[in-house]
N, C-alpha and C positions, 0 to 999 in steps of 0.2 A: 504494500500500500504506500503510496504516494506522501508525506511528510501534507501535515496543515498548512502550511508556507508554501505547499507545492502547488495545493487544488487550487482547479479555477472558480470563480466566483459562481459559474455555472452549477458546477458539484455541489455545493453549498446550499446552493437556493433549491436546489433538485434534494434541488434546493431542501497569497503570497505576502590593517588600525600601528733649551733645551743646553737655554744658557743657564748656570747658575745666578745670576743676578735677576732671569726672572722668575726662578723657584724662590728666590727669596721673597720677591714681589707679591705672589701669590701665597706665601706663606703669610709673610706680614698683612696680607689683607685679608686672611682668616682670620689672624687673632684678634684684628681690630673689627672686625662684622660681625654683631652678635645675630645676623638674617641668619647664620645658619644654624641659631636651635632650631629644635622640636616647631613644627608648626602648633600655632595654637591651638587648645582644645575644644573640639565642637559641643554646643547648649549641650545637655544632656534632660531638660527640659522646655518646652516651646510652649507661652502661653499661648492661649487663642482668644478672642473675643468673648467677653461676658453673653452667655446665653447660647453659644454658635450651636453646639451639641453637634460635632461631629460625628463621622461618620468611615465616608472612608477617603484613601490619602494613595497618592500616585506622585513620584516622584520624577523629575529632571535635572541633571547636573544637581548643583547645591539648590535648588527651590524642591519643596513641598507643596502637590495644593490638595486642599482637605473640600467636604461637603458640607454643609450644613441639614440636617434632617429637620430644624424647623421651619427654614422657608427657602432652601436651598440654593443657599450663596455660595460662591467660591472666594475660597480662601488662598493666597499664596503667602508663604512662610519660607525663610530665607534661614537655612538646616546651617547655615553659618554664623549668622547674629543673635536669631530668634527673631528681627523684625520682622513683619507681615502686613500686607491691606487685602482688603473684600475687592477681588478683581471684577467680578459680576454679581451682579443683586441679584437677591433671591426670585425666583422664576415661580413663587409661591406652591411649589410640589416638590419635597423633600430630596435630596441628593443621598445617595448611598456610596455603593461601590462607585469607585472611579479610572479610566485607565489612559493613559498617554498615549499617540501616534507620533511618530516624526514629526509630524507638519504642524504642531501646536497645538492639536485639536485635543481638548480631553471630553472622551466618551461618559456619559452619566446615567446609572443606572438610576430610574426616576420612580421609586417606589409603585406607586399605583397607579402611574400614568405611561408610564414604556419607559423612554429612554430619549437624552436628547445631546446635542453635541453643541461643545462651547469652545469657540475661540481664546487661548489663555493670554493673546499679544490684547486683543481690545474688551473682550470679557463679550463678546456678541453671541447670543445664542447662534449657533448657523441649519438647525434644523431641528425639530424636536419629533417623535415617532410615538403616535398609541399603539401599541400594541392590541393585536384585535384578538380578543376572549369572551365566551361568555359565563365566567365565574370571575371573582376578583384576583386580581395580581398581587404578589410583593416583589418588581425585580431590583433583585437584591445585590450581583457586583456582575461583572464587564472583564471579558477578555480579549483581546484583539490580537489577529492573524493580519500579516498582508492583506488577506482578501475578504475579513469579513470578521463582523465585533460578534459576540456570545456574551448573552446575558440569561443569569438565571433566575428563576421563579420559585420563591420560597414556599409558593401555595399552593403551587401544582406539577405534577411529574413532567415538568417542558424546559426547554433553552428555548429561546429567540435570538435569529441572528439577523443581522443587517449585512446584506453583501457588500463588499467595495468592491468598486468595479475601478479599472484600472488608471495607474494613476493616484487611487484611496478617492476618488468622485465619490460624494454622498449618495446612497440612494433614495429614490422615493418614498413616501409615506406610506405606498400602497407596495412596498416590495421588501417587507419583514416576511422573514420565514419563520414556523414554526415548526419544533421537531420534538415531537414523542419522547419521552425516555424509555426504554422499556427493557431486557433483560432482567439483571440483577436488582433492579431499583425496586424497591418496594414502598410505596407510598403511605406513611400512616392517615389515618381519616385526622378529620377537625384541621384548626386554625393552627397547627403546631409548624412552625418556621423550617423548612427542609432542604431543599438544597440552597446552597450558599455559597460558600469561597468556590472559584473557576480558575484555573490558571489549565498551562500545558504538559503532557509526558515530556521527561527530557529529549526524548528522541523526534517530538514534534508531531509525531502522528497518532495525538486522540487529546482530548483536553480530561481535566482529572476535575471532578467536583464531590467538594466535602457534604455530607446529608447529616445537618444537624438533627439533635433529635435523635436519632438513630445512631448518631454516632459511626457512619461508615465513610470511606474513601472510596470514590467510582473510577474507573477506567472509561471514558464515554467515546464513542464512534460518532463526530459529530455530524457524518454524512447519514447514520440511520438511528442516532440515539440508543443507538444497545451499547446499556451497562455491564461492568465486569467488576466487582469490588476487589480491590486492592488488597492484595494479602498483607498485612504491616504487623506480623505475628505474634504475641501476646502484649504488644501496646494495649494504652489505656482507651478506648474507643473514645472517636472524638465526637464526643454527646455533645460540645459546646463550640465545637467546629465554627468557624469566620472564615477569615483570610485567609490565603493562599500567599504563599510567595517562594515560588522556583527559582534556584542559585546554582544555575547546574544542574548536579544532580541533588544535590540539596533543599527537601522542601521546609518549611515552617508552614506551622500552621496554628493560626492563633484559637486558643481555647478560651472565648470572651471571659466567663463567669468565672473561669477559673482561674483567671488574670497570670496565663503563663501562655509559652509559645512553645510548642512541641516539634523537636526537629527530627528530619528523616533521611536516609540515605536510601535513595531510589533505585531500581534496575531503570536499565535507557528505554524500557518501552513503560517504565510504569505501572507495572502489573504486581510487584511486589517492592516493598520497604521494609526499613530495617530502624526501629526510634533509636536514636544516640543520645540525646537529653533534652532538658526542660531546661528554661529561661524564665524567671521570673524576676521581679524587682517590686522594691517596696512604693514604687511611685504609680506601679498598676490600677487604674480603676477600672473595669471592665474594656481593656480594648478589644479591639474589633478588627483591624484591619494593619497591615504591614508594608512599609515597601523600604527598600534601602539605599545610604549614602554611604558612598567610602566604606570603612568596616565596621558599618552600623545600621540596626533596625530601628525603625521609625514607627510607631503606634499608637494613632489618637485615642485617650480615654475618650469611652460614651457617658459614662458614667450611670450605666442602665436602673444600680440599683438607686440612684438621686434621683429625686422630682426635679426636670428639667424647668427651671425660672429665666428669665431675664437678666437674673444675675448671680445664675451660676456662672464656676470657672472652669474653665475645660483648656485641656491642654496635652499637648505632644511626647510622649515619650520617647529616650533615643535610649538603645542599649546597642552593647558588643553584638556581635552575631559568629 
């Protein structure tokens, strides 16, 4: 099979680094430049704005940009000072997952409204997408291929994708695909929050989504939505399963409530893992989502188990990775 990076957007919708005087010279102007300690040390915490209640966080060079889940604004955060401003105003439908393209554009998973995509140079919305269902949605985070974004639905056994067609051309409002889950997935009934974190196998060919709740890791075919759960062998099942974040062969995966990050070493197709440890830190309030800077992960508290106000404090977490 063909790598995810490989299909065309067609498959999809069926839907792509000598003298000694001047050794002295350069001696003497090390001892006298202190430029060359240790660069300095990055925040190890990032405030956000009173009330923002993030969500989730996609990373570029040294900027962060987060979501906002109360009226979903975009935030960028500067992973070197801890400055930040509201790049675009709240679009009044909640921001979740979020994920970067090349070209600027960050993809947003838009809770009960589909999905929509935002400029991060002028903060313009450039297209927004309902998702067409008839039960209600949670899409909950965003993965992006070359040729087409994945989003999942925490309230029903489905992905939605958006083709890009060549070039990364947005497509139309009337050309989201819907795909089935179906093998190994098991959907439990009622409002219980299920699939979640989306990222890819290392080897590119299937995308892997955490099913909270359940606590399982899927192997998905995102050309026919057959599941294969992941063998990840007497791990703690991930009931609290979030984010995703593939490093290689290295995944983490955030376990909200239990305010740690569970890391795994992969096979290249994804089909089995192997847990190496937990990451936790006393600055955790219930994060949610990961992405990383230099040799660090970055995870917004939600702060799930706080009544979200006006003037609560929400803020970024960095740790080692």
């Amino acid at each position: 099979m063909a790598p995810i990076h490989g299909s065309s957007a067609r498959h999809v919708s069926r839907r792509g680094l000598l003298a000694a005087g001047a050794a002295a010279t350069v001696s003497a102007a090390l001892v006298a430049s202190p430029a060359a300690a240790a660069p300095k040390a990055l925040p190890t915490l990032i405030p956000l704005p009173d009330g923002f209640f993030p969500e989730g966080i996609a990373t570029a060079g040294p900027y962060a940009y987060l979501g906002s889940l109360t009226d979903g604004s975009i935030y960028r955060a500067d992973l070197r000072t801890g400055a930040g401003e509201i790049i675009s105003p709240g679009a009044g439908t909640a921001s979740v997952g979020l994920e970067l393209d090349g070209q600027g554009r960050l993809f947003v998973a838009a809770r009960g409204e589909g999905a929509r995509v935002v400029d991060t140079r002028t903060g313009a919305v450039l297209a927004s997408y309902a998702f067409p269902t008839s039960t209600p949605i949670f899409i909950n985070d965003v993965f992006l291929t070359p040729h087409a974004a994945f989003f999942t639905d925490s309230l029903n056994p489905t992905l939605h994708a958006l083709p890009l067609c060549p070039g990364g051309a947005l497509p139309g409002a009337d050309e989201v695909v819907r795909i089935p889950l179906g093998g190994d997935w098991n959907q439990l009934p009622g409002d219980v929050l299920q699939a979640n974190g989306i990222t890819a196998t290392p080897d590119g060919k299937a995308l892997l989504v955490v099913q909270s709740g359940v606590g399982a890791l899927h192997r998905v075919d995102p050309r026919t939505g057959v599941t294969r759960l992941v063998d990840l062998g007497d791990a703690a099942p991930l009931t609290d399963g979030d984010g995703l974040l593939l490093l290689g062969r290295i995944l983490y995966v955030v376990q909200n409530m239990q305010n740690a990050i569970d890391v795994f070493t992969l096979s290249a197709d994804g089909s089995r893992g192997v847990f190496r440890r937990r990451i936790t830190d006393q600055a955790f309030d219930v994060p949610t989502t990961v992405a990383a800077y230099r040799n660090r992960l970055y995870l917004p508290n939600a702060r799930f188990t706080t009544t979200p106000t006006p003037q609560t404090t929400y803020a970024v977490v960095s740790v080692e990775r």
